[in-house]
C-alpha positions in Angstrom: 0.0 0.0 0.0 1.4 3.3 -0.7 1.4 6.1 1.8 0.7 9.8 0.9 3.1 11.8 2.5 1.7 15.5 3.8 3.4 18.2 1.6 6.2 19.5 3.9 5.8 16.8 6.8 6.0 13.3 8.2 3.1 10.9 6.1 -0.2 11.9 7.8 1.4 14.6 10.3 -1.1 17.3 8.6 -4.0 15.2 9.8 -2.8 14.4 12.8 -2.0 18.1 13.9 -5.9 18.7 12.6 -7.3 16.4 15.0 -5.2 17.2 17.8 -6.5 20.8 17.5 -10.0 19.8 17.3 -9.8 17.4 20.4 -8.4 20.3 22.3 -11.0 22.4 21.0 -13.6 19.9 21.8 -12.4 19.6 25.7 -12.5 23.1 26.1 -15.9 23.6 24.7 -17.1 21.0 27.6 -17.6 22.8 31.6 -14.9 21.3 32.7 -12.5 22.4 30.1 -13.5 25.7 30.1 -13.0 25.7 34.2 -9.0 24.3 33.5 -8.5 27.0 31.3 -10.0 29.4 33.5 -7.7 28.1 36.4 -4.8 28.1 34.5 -5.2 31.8 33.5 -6.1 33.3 37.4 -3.2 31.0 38.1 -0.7 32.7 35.5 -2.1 36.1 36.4 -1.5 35.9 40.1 1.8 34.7 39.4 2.5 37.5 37.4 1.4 39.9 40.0 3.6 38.3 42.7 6.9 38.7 40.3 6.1 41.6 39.5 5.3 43.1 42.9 8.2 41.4 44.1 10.7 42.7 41.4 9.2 46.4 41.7 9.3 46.4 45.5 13.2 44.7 46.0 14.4 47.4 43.5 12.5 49.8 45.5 13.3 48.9 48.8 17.9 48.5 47.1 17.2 52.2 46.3 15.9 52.9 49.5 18.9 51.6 51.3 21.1 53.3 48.7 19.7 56.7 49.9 20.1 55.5 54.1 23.7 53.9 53.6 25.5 55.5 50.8 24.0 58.3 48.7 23.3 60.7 50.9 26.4 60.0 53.6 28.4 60.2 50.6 27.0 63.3 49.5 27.3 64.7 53.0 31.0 63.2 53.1 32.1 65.1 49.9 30.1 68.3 51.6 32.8 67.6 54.6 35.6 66.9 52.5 35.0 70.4 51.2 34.3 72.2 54.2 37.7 70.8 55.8 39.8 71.6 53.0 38.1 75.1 53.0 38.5 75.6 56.8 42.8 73.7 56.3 43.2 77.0 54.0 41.4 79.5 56.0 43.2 78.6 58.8 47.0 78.2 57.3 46.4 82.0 56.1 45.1 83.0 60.0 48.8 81.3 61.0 50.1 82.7 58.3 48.6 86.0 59.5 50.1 85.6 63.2 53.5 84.5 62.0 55.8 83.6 65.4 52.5 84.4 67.6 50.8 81.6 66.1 49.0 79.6 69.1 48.9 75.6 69.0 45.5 75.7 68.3 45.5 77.1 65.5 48.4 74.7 64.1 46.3 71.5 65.6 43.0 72.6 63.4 45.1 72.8 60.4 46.3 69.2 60.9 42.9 67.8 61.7 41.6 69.7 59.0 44.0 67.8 56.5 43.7 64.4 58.7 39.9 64.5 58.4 39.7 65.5 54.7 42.4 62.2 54.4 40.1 59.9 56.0 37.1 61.4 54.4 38.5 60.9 50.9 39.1 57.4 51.6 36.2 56.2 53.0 34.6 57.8 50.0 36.8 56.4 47.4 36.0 52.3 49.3 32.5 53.3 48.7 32.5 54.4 44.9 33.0 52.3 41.7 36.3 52.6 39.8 34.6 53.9 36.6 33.1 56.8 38.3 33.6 60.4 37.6 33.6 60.7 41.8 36.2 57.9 42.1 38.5 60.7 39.4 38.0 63.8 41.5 39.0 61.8 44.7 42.4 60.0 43.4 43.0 64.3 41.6 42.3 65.3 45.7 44.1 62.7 46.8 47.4 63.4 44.7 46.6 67.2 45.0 46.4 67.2 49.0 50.2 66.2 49.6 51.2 69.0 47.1 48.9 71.4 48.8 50.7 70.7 52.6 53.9 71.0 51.2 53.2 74.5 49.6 51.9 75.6 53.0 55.1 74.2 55.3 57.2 76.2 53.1 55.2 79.2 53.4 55.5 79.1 56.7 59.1 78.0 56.7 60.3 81.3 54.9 57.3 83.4 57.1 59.2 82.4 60.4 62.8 83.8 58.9 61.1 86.9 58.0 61.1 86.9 54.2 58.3 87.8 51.9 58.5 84.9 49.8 56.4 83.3 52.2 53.5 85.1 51.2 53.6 84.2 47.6 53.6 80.3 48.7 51.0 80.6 50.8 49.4 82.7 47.8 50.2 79.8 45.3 49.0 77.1 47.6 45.8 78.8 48.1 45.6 79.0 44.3 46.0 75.2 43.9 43.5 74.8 46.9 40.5 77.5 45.6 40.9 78.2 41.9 43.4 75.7 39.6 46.1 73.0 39.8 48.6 75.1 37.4 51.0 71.6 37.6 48.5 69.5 35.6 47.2 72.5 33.1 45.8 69.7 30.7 43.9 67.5 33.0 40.6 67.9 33.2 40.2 66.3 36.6 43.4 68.1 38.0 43.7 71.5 36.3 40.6 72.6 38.6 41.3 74.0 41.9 40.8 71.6 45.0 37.5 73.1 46.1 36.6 73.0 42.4 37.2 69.4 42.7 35.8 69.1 46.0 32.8 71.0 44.7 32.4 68.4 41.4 32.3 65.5 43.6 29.8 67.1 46.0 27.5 67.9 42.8 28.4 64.1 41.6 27.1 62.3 44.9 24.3 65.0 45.5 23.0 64.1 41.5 23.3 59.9 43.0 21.5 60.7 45.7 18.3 62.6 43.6 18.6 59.0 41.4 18.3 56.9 44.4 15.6 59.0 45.9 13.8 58.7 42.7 14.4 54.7 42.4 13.0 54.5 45.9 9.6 56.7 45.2 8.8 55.2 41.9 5.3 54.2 42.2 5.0 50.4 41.0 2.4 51.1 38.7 2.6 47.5 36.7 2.5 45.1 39.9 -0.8 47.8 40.9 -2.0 47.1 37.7 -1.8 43.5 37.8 -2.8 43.0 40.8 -6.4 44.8 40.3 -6.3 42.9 37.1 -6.1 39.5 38.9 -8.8 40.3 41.6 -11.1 41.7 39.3 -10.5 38.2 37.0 -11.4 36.4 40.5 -14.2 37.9 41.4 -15.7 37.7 37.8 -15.2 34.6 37.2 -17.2 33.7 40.8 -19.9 35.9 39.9 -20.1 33.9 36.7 -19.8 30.5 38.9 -22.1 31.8 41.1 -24.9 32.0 37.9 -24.0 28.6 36.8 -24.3 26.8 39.8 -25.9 28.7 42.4 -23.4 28.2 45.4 -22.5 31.1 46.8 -19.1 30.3 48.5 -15.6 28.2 47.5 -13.3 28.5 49.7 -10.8 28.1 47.4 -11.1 30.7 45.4 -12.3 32.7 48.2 -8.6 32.5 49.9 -7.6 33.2 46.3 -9.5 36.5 46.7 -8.4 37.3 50.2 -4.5 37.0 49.7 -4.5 38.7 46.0 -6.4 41.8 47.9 -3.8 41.6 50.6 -1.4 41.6 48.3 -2.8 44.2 46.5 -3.4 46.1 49.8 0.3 46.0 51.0 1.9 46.7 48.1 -0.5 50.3 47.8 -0.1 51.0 51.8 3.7 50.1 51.9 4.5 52.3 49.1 2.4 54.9 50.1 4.3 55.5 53.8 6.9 54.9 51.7 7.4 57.6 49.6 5.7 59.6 52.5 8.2 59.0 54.5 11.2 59.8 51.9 9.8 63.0 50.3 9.6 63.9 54.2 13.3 62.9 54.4 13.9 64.7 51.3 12.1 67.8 52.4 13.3 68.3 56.4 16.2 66.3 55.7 18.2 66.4 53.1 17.0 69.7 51.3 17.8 71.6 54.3 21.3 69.8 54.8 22.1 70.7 50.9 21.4 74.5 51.3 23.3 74.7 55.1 26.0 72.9 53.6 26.3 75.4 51.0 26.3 78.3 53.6 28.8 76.5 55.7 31.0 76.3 52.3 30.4 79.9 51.6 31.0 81.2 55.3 34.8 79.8 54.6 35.0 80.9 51.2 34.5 85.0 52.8 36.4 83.6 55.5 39.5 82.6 53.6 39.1 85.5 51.1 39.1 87.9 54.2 42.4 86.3 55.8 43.8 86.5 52.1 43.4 89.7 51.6 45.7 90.7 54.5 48.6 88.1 53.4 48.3 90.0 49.7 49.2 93.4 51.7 47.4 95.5 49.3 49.4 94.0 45.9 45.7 92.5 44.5 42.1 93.5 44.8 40.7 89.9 43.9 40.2 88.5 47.9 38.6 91.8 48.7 36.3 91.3 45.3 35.8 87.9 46.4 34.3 89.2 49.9 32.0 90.9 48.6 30.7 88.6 45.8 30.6 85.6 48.3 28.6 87.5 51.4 26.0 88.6 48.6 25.7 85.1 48.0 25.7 83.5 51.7 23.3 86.6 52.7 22.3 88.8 49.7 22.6 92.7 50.1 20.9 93.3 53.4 22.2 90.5 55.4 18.9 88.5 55.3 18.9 86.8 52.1 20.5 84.7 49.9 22.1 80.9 51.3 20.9 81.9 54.6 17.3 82.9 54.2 16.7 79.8 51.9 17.9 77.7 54.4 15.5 79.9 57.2 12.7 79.3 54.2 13.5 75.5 54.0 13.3 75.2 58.2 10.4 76.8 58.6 8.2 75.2 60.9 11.5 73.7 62.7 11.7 75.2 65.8 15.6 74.2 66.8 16.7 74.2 63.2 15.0 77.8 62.6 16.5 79.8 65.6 20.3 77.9 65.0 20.1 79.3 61.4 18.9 82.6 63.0 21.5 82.8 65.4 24.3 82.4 62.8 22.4 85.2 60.3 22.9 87.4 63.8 27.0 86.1 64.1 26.6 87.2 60.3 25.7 90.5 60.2 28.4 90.9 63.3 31.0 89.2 61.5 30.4 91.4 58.5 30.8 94.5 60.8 34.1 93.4 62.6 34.9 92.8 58.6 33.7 96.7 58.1 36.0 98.3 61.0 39.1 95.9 59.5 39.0 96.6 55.9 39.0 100.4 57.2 41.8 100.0 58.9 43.7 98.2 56.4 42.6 100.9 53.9 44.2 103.5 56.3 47.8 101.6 56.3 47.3 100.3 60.2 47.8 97.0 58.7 48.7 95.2 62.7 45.1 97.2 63.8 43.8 94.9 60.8 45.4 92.4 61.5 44.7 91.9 65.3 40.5 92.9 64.8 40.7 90.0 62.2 42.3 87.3 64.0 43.9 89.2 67.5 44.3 86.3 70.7 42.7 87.2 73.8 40.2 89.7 72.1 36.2 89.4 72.7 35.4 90.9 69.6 37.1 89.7 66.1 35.8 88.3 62.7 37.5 85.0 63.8 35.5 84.9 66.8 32.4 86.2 64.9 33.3 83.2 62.1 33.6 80.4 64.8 30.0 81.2 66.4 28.4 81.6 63.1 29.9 78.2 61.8 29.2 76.5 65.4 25.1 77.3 64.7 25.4 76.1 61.4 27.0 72.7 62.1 24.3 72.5 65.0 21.7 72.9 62.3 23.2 70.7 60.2 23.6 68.0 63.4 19.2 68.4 63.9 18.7 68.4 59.8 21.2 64.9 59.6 19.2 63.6 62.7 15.8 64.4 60.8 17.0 62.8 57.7 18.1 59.9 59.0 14.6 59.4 61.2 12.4 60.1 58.2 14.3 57.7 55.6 14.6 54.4 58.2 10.7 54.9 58.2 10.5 55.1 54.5 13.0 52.3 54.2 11.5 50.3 56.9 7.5 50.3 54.9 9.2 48.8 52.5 10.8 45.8 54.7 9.5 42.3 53.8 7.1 43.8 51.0 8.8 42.5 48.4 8.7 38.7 49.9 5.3 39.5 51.6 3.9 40.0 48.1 5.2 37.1 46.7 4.0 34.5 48.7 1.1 35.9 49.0 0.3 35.5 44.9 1.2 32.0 45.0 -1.4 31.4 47.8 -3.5 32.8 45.8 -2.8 30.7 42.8 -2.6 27.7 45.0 -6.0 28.7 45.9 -7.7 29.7 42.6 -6.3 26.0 41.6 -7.6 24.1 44.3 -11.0 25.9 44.3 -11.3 24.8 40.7 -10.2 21.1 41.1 -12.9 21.4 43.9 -15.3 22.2 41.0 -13.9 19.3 38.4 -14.4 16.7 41.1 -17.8 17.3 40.9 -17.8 16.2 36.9 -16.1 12.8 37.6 
């Protein structure tokens, strides 16, 4: 007998495809066919809902701990790295300033200055990746930093003997420290000026931490919309069961129900406090930090431009410039703006942190006087009367002094705001805690139970 082969297949594979279909076909078209095709599609859907939920949430709840445990300490970090190479430079030119009078004190805040921006810059650079435009500016800080101390012990080397040459190393070193590297002209990561750098990394680790605060908020809007999708699919096709057969409950599908809406439930609540709880970190936390920060950095900017001014001696205008440019900044033109009365504007309603930023916008417009009465005297040629109303020992009045009370309210507010930040974003991060798990198990319950409830219903065909 000869056997016709089906064109493009095994002999008779055509007609056996055909039949297979229409068996399948058949089987559905019969009650209980339709019901394991109905199970098999709650039971897919639920699934789906539980990855999903559970992917969305874990990326959530990594982002969260990104913005408790290294984005935002980083980002403050590189705010102190700054701040202590601002404060090493300020205060070298306040020695510089006192030459053989210069107390121990001062000299010991230099060297914490540079020991603490050392240890900063290498517990940041363990905590970024290699690749990283932060991981460049810290090894340029890290190479510039040595180069920067040695400047400064030979401006003070030649100060002690007397000799003017002093002044123009401590004038280069404060060069390489606030404006540009002039050893590494070419390099775009060294030609900048420490604080530059400083300043780049800050702006690097600040732009991380906006990413991670956004990863962590992201509303999970496909494992929401699956999860409505699968109970609305449950509790259609009961109503539809329930017209077929007139029995009101199955238990299965019932605990089907329950642990999708619980699900559903969690995932909506625990992303809710969530994000609640980190824009509230964001917004008495971190906001306010950014902007003190940035008046800490400009209150040693006028700082160091003041002391600067007297090491120049008159031969440049630029630190005196620089005063002026950096107060309108840190406090606009009548004292009450600017840095300062954004971050008064960001603490409002914050009782401590609103009278600490007060208090330093009072040591401000002191400071700023003192600054008055010393420029004049400069101006006049009484250069020691300068001099000693800018950084005299044993006075009660001098912009030092006025510096040091100002800064002390500012790192107070910064203490509360960091305190705040951190209370606020272990909330948000805790809401998150077990949701991503939680979810999971809790869709395949529910597909556990959407199965069983409908082998409950086959049974009944056999």
């Amino acid at each position: 007998m000869t056997v016709t082969a089906a064109p493009g297949g095994a002999p008779g594979s055509a007609p056996a495809a055909a039949e297979a279909r229409a068996r399948v076909l058949r089987t559905l078209g019969t009650p209980p066919g339709r019901l394991r095709l109905s199970g098999l599609v709650l039971a897919v859907l639920m699934l789906a809902f539980g990855v999903t939920a559970a992917w969305q949430s874990d990326r959530r709840a990594q982002s969260a701990d990104a913005v408790v445990e290294h984005s935002q300490p980083l980002s403050q970090d590189a705010a102190e790295i700054y701040r202590s190479l601002a404060d090493a430079d300020t205060t070298a030119a306040t020695g510089f300033l006192l030459a053989g009078g210069e107390p121990r004190s001062v000299r010991q805040r230099y060297e914490q200055d540079l020991d603490r921006a050392s240890e900063l810059l290498a517990r940041a650079a363990a905590r970024t990746t290699a690749a990283s435009d932060s991981q460049r500016w810290l090894s340029a800080l890290n190479e510039q930093l040595p180069v920067y101390a040695g400047l400064v012990e030979t401006a003070r080397s030649y100060n002690r003997q007397g000799l003017p040459l002093g002044g123009a190393y401590l004038r280069f070193a404060s060069t390489l420290m606030q404006q540009q590297d002039q050893l590494h002209p070419d390099d775009p990561y060294r030609a900048h000026g420490m604080l530059a750098a400083a300043q780049k990394l800050y702006a690097a680790e600040t732009g991380r931490l906006g990413q991670d605060y956004a990863g962590a908020r992201a509303v999970p809007w496909a494992a929401i919309g699956l999860g409505v999708l699968a109970l609305g699919a449950l509790v259609r096709f009961q109503i539809g069961l329930f017209r077929r057969t007139n029995r009101v409950f199955n238990p299965g599908l019932l605990a089907a129900s329950a642990a999708t809406a619980a699900a559903l439930l969690w995932l909506l609540v625990g992303h809710s406090v969530a994000r609640a709880d980190l824009a509230d970190s964001d917004r008495h936390g971190a906001a306010p930090l950014r902007m003190l920060d940035q008046a800490r950095i400009e209150a040693l900017q006028c700082r160091g431009a003041e002391n600067l001014n007297l090491v120049a001696r008159g031969s440049t205008t630029q630190y005196a410039d620089r005063w002026d440019s950096v107060t309108r900044q840190l406090a606009g033109s009548d004292g009450s703006g600017g840095t300062l009365g954004a971050s008064l504007r960001l603490a409002a309603g914050d009782t401590e942190g609103t009278a600490r930023i007060q208090a330093a916008a009072a040591d401000f417009r002191s400071w700023d006087h003192l600054h008055g009465t010393a420029a004049a005297s400069n101006d006049d040629g009484e250069y020691q009367a300068a001099v000693d109303a800018t950084v005299g020992q044993g006075r009660a009045a001098t912009t030092d002094r006025a510096f040091e009370q100002m800064d002390h309210e500012l790192a107070a507010a910064v203490a509360h705001e960091q305190h705040d930040f951190e209370t606020a974003a272990d909330n948000g991060r805790g809401a998150l805690a077990g949701l991503a798990v939680g979810t999971g198990v809790l869709a395949v319950l529910a597909a556990a139970g959407a199965l069983l409830g409908i082998g409950r219903r086959l049974a009944e065909y056999r």
